[in-house]
Phi, psi and omega in degrees: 000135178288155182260139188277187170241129181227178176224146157225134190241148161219165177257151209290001158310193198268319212281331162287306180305297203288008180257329205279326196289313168283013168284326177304289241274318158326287197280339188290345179280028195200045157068062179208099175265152180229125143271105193291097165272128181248149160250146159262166181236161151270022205249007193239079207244027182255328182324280240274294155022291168288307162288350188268348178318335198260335200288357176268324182319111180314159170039041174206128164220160225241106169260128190243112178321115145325154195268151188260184178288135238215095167279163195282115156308323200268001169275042195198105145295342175234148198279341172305326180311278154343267203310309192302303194293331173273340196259299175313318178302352179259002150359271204295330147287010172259327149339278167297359177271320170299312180314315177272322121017273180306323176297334156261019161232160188301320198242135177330166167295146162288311210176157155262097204257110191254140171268165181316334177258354189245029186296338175292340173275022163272351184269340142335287166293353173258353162289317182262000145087040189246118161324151204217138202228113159313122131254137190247120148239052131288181176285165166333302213264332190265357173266335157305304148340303188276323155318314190298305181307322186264033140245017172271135180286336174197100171297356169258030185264330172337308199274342195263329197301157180269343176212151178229146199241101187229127192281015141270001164245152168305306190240156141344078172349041210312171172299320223262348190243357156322135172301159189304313175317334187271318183273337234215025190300300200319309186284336197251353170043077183299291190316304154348294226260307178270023185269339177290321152341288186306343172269008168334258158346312193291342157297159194263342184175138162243144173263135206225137172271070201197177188202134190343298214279320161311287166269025168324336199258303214292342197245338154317310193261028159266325193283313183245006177258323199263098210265129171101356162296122152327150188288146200227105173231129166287092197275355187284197003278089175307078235227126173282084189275351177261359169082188143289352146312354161244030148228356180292117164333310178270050187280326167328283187276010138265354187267328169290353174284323207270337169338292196288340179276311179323305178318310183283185202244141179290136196060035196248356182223134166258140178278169175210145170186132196246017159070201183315322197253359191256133224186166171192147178318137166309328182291323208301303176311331179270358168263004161285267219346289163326290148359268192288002194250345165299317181263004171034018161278148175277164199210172178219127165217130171258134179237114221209129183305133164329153145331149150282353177206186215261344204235349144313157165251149191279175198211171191295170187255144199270322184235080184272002186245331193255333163291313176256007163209081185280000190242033153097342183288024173292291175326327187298289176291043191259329187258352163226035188202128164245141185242154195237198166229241190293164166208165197278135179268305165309335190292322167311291218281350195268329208274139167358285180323307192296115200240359173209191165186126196247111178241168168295331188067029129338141159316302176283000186279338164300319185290311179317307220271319205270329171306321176250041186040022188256152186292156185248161172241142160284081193221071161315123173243330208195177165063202181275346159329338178265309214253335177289356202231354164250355181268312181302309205281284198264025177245287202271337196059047180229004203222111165300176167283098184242291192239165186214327191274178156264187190142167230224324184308151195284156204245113196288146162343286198303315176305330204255307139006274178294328172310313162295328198286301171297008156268312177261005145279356207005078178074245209203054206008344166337293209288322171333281179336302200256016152247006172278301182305344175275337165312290175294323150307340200286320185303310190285014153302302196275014194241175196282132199088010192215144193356288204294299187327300174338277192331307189259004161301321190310278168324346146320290187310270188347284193273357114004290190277327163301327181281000000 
């Protein structure tokens, strides 16, 4: 049967790329070639890495963009500002890539598939006359969330309300679980995020990196509250299960990580990991330490330094036993807690050992977590993380608590403390129970006959029906 052809953009973190990629890998197994257009940034030099890891992947090939004109980072307060405004200045080369792109197949592109930061390339496809597709890979409810936002008559009342009433959540949002973007606009670049938004609606369909049985409340009312949405299938949970353990540079000093796990007793370590972007301070860091040696579980924390600048990624820490635990509590914890720097994070959360995980609550780190069933502690630093972690924590019941609101103040011993503790008891074992049961639905979504499996048959159908 012939196969159609489609293209897809994303904006160039890792945390963007790798789910639109593993989305490809999705259609090709459904009568689809897919072409990746990248942009690079220099502040993301792990991309290329990653790509050549892919370049052998039947039906999926990789176009690496020229680089376009680089606006003056320090005119910028939010790194969304930057990116958006870097993603837009590549228009007219992604134009001229498609155009030589269509000229060499036989039958037109099916579609165009744009990630959430990337909406100036819906004008790119409407020139060249290519169905144009959203892939969101956030949640349901926060693509409901943001929509919501460019229908409000006065954006500066967001940040002051004690609550906001967004017709993808069950209860009332308080202010303390907004994105940071919302409380913070002039700096965090409110307008940015909801100029992307607004543009939603202007797709022929959006693809959501979710699955029914997860966000049941959140995708119903996509379907009847949001009048004028494009049709929506949740094609997830998309999930990169071999990671970055096979191409990541420090693949060494993760295999002495599944090493030391391999060791340990099952569901008996808890992880802590704050994902690519997420990093913490030394006091923050000697009150996990404290935390954690109070709760006497064994644990793997991967641990990694702020930036040095606004538009960098943080990085291991260099001298982590002598900057940072001068009063021994390495020596204390050697038979039961290794603390690292990067690690493959699915590889972690898929292993045996592993009975909890204290996250930033990224989207894809929510998925990765509930596909291999293991329970989250919540400690959202940024983004939409905060609102992913009141969604786990009071919408779904899948998630404890260590922090859920913002704030600048330090998340104390005692906090991390009771948060571990009540993460690897899990209750009365209930929360165990119902994120294994969600662990298996997430699996039989993705199998024939199922939700998500359904969902891109549909999207099939659809681009499909273009060629």
């Amino acid at each position: 049967m012939k196969r159609a052809e489609v293209a897809i953009i994303a904006a160039p973190p890792m945390g963007n790329l790798l789910p639109a990629v593993e989305f490809a890998t999705h259609l090709t197994n459904h009568r689809i070639s897919v072409t990746i257009l990248i942009i690079s940034m220099p502040q993301w030099p792990l991309i290329h890495d990653y790509i050549r890891s892919h370049t052998s992947t039947q039906h999926i090939r990789f176009i690496q963009l020229p680089p376009a004109h680089t606006p003056p980072p320090n005119q910028y307060n939010a790194r969304i500002e930057f990116t958006s405004l870097y993603i837009q200045n590549h228009k007219p080369i992604v134009k001229q890539t498609l155009k030589t792109l269509s000229d060499s197949l036989s039958a037109p592109l099916a579609g165009f598939f744009v990630d959430m930061f990337c909406t100036s390339m819906i004008d790119v496809a409407n020139d060249l006359a290519i169905p144009c597709y959203l892939y969101f890979a956030s949640p349901a409810a926060y693509l409901g969330f943001v929509i919501h936002l460019t229908t409000l008559p006065d954006t500066e009342s967001v940040d002051s309300a004690n609550e906001l009433t967004v017709p993808s959540f069950i209860n009332p949002v308080p202010s303390n679980a907004l994105p940071l973007f919302c409380i913070n606009k002039s700096e965090l670049g409110y307008s940015c995020f909801v100029g992307h938004a607004s543009r939603y609606k202007e797709t022929k369909g959006i693809v959501v990196n979710t699955f029914q049985e997860l966000e049941t409340y959140a995708l119903d009312s996509l379907c009847s509250k949001y009048p004028g949405l494009p049709p929506v299938y949740p094609v997830g949970p998309v999930v990169d299960h071999v990671g970055p353990a096979k191409w990541h540079p420090n693949r060494s000093g993760h295999e002495k990580v599944i090493q030391w796990l391999d060791r340990q007793p099952d569901c008996s370590v808890v992880f802590l990991c704050f994902g690519s972007m997420g990093s913490l301070n030394r006091a923050q860091v000697r009150e996990i330490a404290t935390g954690l040696e109070r709760a006497g579980c064994r644990f793997l924390w991967s641990l990694r330094e702020p930036a040095k600048t606004k538009l960098e990624l943080p990085n291991d820490y260099e001298k982590v036993e002598e900057d940072l635990f001068s009063d021994g509590f390495v020596d204390r914890t050697v038979e039961r807690g290794l603390v690292c720097g990067w690690v493959s994070q699915v590889s972690v959360l898929a292993h045996k050992s592993i009975g909890g995980f204290v996250s930033h609550c990224g989207w894809n780190s929510i998925l990765e977590s509930v596909y291999y069933g293991v329970p989250i502690a919540t400690w959202p630093l940024y983004a939409e993380q905060h609102l992913n972690a009141f969604e786990m924590v009071k919408e779904i019941g899948l998630s404890v608590e260590i922090r859920l609101e913002k704030g600048n103040d330090l998340v104390l011993a005692q906090e991390v403390e009771r948060g571990v503790r009540e993460l690897m008891d899990g209750g009365d074992g209930e929360l165990r129970k119902k994120v294994r049961e969600m662990s298996e639905k997430s699996k039989k979504a993705l199998t024939e006959y199922g939700s998500s499996f359904q969902a891109l048959e549909n999207l099939m159908n659809v681009l499909l029906s273009e060629v």
